[in-house]
MARKOL-711034 format. One line per field, with one value per atom (N, C-alpha, C): residue number from 1; residue in one letter; atom name; x, y, z. Coordinates in nm, 3 decimals, decimal comma, always signed. Layout:
<atoms>
i [NUM | ...]
aa [A | ...]
at [CA | ...]
xx [X | ...]
yy [Y | ...]
zz [Z | ...]
</atoms>
This chain:
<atoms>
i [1 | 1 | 1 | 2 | 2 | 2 | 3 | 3 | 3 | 4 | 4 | 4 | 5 | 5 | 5 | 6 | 6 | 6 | 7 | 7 | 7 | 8 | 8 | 8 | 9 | 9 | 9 | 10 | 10 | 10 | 11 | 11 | 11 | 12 | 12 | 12 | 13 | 13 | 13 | 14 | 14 | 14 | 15 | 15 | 15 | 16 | 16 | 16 | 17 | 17 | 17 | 18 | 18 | 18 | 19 | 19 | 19 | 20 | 20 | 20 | 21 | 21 | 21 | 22 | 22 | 22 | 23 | 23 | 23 | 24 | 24 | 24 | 25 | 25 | 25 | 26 | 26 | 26 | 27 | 27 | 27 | 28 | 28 | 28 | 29 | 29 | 29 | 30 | 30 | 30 | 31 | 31 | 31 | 32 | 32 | 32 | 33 | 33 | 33 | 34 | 34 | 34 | 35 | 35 | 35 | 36 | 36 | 36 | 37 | 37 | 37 | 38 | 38 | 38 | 39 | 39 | 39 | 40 | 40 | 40 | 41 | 41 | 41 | 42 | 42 | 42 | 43 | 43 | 43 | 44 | 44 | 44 | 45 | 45 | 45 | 46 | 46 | 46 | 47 | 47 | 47 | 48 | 48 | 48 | 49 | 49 | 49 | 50 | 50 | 50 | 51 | 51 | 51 | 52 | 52 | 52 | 53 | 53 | 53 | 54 | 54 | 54 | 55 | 55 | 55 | 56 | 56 | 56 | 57 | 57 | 57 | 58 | 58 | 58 | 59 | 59 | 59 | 60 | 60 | 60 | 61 | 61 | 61 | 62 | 62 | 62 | 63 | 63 | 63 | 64 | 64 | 64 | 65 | 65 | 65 | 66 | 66 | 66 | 67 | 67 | 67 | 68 | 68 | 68 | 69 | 69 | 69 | 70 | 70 | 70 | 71 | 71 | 71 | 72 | 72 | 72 | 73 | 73 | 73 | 74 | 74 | 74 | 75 | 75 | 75 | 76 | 76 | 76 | 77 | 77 | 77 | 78 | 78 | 78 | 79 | 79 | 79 | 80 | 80 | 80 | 81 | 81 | 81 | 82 | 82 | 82 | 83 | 83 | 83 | 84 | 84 | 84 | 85 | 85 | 85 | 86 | 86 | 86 | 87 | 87 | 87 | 88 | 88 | 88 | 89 | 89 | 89 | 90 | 90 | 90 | 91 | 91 | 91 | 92 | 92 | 92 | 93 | 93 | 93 | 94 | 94 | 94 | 95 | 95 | 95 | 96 | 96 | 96 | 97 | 97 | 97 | 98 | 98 | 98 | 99 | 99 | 99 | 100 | 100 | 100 | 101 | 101 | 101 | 102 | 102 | 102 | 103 | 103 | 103 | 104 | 104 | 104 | 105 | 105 | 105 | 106 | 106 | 106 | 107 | 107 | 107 | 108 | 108 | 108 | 109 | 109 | 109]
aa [X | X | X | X | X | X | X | X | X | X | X | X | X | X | X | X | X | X | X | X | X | X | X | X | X | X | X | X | X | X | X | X | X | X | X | X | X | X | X | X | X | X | X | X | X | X | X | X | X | X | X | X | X | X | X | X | X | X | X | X | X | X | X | X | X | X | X | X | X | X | X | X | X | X | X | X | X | X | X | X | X | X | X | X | X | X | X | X | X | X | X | X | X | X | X | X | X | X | X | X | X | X | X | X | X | X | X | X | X | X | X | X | X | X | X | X | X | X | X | X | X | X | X | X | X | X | X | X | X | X | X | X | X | X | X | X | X | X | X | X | X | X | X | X | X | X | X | X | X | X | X | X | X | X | X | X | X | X | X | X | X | X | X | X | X | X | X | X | X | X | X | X | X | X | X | X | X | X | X | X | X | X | X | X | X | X | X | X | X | X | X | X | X | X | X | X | X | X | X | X | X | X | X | X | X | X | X | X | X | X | X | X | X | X | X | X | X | X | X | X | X | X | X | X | X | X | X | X | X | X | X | X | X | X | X | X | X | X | X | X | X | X | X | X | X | X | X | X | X | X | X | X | X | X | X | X | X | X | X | X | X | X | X | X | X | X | X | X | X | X | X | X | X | X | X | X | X | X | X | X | X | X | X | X | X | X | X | X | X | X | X | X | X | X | X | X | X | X | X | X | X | X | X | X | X | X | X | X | X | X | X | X | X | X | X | X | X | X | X | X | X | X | X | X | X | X | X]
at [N | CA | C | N | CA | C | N | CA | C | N | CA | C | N | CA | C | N | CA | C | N | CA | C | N | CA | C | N | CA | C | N | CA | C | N | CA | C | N | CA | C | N | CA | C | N | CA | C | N | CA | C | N | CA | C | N | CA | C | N | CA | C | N | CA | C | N | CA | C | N | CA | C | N | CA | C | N | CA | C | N | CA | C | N | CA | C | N | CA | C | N | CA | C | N | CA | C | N | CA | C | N | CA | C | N | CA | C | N | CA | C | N | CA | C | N | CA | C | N | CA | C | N | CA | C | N | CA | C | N | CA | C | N | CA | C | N | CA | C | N | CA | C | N | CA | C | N | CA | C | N | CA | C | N | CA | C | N | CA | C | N | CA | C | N | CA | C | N | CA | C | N | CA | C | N | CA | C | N | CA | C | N | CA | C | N | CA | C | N | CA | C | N | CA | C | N | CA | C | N | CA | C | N | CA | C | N | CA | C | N | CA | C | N | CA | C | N | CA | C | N | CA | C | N | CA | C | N | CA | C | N | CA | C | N | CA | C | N | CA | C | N | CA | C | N | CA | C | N | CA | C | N | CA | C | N | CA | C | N | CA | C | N | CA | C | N | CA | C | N | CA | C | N | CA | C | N | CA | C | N | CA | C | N | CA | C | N | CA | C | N | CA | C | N | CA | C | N | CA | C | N | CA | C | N | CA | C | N | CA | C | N | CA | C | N | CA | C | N | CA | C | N | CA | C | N | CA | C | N | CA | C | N | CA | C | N | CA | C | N | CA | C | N | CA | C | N | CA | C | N | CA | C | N | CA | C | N | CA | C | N | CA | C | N | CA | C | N | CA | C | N | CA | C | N | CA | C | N | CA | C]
xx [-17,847 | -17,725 | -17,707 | -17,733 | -17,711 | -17,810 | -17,931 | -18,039 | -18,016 | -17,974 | -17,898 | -17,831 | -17,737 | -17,582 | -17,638 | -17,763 | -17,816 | -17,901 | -17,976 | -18,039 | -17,929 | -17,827 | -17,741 | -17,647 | -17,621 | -17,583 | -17,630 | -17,779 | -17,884 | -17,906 | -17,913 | -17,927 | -17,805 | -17,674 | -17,589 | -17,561 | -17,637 | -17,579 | -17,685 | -17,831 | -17,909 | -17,882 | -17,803 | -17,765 | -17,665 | -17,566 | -17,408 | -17,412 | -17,518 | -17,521 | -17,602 | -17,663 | -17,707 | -17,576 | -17,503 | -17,360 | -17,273 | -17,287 | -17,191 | -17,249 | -17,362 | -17,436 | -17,412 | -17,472 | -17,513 | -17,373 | -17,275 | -17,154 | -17,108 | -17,129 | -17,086 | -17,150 | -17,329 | -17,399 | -17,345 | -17,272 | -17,257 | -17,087 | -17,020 | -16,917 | -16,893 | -16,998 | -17,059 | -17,045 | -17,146 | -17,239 | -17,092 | -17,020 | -16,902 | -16,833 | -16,797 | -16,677 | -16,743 | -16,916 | -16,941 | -16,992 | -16,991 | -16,961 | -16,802 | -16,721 | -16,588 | -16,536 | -16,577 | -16,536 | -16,563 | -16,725 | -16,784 | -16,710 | -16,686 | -16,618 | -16,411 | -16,397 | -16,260 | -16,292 | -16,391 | -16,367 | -16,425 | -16,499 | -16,508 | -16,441 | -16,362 | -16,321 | -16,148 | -16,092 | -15,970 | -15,933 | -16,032 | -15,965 | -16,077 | -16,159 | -16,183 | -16,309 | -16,366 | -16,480 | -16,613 | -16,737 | -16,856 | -16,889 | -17,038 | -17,141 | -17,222 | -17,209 | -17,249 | -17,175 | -17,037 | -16,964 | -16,928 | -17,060 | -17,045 | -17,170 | -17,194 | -17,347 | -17,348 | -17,288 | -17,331 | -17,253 | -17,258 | -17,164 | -17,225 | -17,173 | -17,198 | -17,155 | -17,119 | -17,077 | -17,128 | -17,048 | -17,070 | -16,969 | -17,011 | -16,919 | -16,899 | -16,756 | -16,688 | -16,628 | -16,656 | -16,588 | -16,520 | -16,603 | -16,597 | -16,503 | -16,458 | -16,410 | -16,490 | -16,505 | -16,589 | -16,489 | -16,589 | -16,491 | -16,651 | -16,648 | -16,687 | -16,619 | -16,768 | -16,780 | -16,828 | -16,746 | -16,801 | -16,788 | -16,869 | -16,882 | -16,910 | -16,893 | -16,816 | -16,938 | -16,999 | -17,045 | -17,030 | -16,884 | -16,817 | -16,792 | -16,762 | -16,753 | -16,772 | -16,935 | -17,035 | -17,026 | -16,957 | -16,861 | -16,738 | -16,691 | -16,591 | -16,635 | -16,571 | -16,636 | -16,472 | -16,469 | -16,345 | -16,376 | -16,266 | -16,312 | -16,236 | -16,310 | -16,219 | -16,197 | -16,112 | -16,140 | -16,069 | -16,086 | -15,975 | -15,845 | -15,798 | -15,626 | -15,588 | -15,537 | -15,472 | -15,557 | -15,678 | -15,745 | -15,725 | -15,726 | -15,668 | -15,782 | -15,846 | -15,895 | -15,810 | -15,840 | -15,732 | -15,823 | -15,790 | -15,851 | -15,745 | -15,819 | -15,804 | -15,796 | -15,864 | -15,881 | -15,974 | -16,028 | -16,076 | -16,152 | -16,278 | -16,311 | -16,456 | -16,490 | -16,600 | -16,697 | -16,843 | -16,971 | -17,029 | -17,128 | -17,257 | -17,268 | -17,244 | -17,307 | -17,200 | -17,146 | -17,006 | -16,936 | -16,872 | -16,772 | -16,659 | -16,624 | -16,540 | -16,383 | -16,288 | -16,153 | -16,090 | -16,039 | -15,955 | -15,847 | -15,788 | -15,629 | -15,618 | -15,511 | -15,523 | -15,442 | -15,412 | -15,377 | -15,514 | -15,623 | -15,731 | -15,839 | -15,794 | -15,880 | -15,918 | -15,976 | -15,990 | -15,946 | -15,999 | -16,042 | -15,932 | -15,814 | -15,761 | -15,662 | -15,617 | -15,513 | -15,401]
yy [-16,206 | -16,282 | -16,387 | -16,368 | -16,453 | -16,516 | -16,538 | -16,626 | -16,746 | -16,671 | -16,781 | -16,877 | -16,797 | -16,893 | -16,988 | -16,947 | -17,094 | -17,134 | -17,123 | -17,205 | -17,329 | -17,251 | -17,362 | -17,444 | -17,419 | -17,447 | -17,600 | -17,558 | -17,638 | -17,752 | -17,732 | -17,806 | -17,913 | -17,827 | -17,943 | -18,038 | -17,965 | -18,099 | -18,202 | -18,152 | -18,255 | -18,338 | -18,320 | -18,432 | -18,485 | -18,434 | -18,465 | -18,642 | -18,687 | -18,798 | -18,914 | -18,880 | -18,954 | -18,998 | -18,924 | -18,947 | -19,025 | -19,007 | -19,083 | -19,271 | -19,236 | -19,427 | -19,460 | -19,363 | -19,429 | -19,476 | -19,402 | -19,414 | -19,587 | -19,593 | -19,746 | -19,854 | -19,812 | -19,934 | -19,954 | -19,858 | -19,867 | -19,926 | -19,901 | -19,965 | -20,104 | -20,142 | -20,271 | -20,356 | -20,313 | -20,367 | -20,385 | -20,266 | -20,313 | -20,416 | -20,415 | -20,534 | -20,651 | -20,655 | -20,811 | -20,858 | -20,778 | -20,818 | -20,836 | -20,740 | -20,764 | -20,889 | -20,938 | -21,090 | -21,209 | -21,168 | -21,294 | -21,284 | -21,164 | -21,221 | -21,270 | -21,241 | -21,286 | -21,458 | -21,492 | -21,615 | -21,679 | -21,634 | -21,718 | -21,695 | -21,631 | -21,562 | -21,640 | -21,527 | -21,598 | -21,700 | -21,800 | -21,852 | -21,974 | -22,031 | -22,110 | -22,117 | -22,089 | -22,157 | -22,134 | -22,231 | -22,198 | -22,143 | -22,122 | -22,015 | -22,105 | -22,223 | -22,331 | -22,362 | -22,338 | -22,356 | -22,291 | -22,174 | -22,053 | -22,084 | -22,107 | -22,122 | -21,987 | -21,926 | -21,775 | -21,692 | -21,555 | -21,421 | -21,310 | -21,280 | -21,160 | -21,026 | -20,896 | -20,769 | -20,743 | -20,650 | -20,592 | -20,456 | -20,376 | -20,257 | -20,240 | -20,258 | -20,215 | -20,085 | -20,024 | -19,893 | -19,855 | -19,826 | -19,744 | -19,874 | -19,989 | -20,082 | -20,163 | -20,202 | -20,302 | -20,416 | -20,566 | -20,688 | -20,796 | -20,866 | -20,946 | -21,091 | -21,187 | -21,295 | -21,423 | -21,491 | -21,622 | -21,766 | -21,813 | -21,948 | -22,058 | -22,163 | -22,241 | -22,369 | -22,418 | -22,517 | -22,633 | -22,708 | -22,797 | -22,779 | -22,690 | -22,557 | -22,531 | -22,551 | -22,477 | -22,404 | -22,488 | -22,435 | -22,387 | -22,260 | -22,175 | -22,092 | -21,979 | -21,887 | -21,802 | -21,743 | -21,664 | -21,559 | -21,444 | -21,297 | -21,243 | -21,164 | -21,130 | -20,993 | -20,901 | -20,722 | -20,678 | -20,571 | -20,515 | -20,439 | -20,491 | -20,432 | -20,345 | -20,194 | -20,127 | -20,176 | -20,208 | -20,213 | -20,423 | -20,448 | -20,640 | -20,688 | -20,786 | -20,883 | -20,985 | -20,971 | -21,082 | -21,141 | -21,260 | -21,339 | -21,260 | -21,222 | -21,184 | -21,225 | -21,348 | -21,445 | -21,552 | -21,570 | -21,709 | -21,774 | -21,822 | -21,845 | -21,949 | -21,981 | -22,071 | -21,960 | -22,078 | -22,002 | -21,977 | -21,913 | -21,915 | -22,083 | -22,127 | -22,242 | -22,384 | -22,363 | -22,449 | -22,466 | -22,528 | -22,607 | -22,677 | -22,691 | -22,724 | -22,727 | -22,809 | -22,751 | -22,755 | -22,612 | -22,542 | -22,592 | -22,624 | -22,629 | -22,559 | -22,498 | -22,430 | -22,595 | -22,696 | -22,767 | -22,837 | -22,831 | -22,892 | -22,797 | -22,662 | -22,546 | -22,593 | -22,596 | -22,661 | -22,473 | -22,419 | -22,276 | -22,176 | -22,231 | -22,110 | -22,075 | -21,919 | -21,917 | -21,824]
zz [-11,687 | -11,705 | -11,594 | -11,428 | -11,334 | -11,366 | -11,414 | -11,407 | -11,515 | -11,607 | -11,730 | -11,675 | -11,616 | -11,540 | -11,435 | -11,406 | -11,296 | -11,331 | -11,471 | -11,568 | -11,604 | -11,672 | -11,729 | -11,570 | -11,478 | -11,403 | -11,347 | -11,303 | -11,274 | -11,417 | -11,531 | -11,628 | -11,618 | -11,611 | -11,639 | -11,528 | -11,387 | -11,296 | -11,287 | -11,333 | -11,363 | -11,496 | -11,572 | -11,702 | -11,680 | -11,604 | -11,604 | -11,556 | -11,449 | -11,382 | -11,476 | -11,610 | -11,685 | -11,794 | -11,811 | -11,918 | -11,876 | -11,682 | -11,636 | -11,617 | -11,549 | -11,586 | -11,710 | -11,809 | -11,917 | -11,997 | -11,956 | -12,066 | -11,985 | -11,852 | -11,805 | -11,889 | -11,854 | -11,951 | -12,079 | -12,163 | -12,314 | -12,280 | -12,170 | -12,176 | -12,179 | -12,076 | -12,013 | -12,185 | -12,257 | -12,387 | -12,456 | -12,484 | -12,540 | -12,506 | -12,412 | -12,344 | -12,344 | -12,370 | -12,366 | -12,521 | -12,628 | -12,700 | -12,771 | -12,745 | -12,737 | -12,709 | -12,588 | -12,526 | -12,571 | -12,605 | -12,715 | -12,826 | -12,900 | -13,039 | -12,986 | -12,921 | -12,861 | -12,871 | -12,738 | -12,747 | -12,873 | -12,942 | -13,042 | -13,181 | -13,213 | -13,319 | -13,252 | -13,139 | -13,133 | -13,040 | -12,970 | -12,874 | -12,954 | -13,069 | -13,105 | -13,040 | -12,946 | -12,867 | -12,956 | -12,949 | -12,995 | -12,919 | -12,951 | -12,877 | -12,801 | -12,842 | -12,713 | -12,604 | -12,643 | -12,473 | -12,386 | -12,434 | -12,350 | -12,272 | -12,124 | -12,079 | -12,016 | -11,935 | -11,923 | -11,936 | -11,972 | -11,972 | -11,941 | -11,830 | -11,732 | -11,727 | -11,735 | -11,757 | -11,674 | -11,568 | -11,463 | -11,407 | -11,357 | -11,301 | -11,145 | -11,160 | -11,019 | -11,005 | -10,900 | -10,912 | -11,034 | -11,137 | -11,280 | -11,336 | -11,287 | -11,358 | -11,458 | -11,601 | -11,630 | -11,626 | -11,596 | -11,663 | -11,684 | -11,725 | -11,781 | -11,722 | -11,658 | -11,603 | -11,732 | -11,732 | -11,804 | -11,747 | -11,818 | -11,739 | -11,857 | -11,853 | -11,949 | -11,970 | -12,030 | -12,040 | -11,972 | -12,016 | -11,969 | -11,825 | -11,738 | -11,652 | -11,586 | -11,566 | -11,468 | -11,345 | -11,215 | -11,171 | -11,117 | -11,188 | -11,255 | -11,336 | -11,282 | -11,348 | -11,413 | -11,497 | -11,557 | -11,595 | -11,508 | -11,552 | -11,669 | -11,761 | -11,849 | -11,883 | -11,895 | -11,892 | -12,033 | -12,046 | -12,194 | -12,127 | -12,152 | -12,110 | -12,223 | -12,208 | -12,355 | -12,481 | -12,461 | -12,597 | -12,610 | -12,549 | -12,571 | -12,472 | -12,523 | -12,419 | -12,326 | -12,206 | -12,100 | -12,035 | -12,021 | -11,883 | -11,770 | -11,638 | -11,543 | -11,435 | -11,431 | -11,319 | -11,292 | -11,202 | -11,228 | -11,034 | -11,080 | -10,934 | -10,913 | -10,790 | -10,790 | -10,823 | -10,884 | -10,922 | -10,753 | -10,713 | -10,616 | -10,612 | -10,469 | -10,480 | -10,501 | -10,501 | -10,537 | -10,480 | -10,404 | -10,323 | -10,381 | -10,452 | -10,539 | -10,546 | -10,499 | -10,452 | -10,606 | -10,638 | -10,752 | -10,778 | -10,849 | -10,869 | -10,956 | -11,010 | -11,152 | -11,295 | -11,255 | -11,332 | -11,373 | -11,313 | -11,347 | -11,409 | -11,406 | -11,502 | -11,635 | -11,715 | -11,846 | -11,932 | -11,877 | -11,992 | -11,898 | -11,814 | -11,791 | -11,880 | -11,946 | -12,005 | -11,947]
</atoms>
């Protein structure tokens, strides 16, 4: 009976740490197709004035980085709020110097 209990013991703490990555990557995959059909479904945009989109995890947070054609650099984060896509914020790319205003944002909402 004790040998069982640290069969299964040992089993589940070696799987438990694959459910937890793996469920981020599949969160990740969600939220960046989520975002793509957002911006193009409800905010009008093609799939050309998208030049990059990024998904990434912060402390178990996902959000999703895009960057704009017209754009380049600026980058806009976007996350799921209660099940809703939001822009979140907004910032220079790598490399960019660029002084911000938010009246000169083209894609902020």
């Amino acid at each position: 009976m004790r040998e069982k209990v640290r069969v299964w013991l040992l089993v589940t703490l070696m799987v438990l740490p694959l459910f937890t990555f793996g469920s981020l990557e599949v969160r990740e995959l969600i939220l960046e197709k989520r975002v793509m059909g957002y911006l193009i479904e409800e905010r009008g945009y093609d799939e050309s004035d998208i030049k990059e989109l990024i998904t990434e995890s912060r402390d178990f947070a996902v959000e999703t980085i895009v960057v704009f054609s017209d754009e380049p650099e600026i980058q806009y984060q976007y996350k799921s709020i209660k099940g809703k896509i939001h822009q979140s914020g907004y910032g220079l790319v790598a490399g960019f110097s660029k002084s911000m205003e938010q009246a000169n944002l083209i894609h902020l909402e």
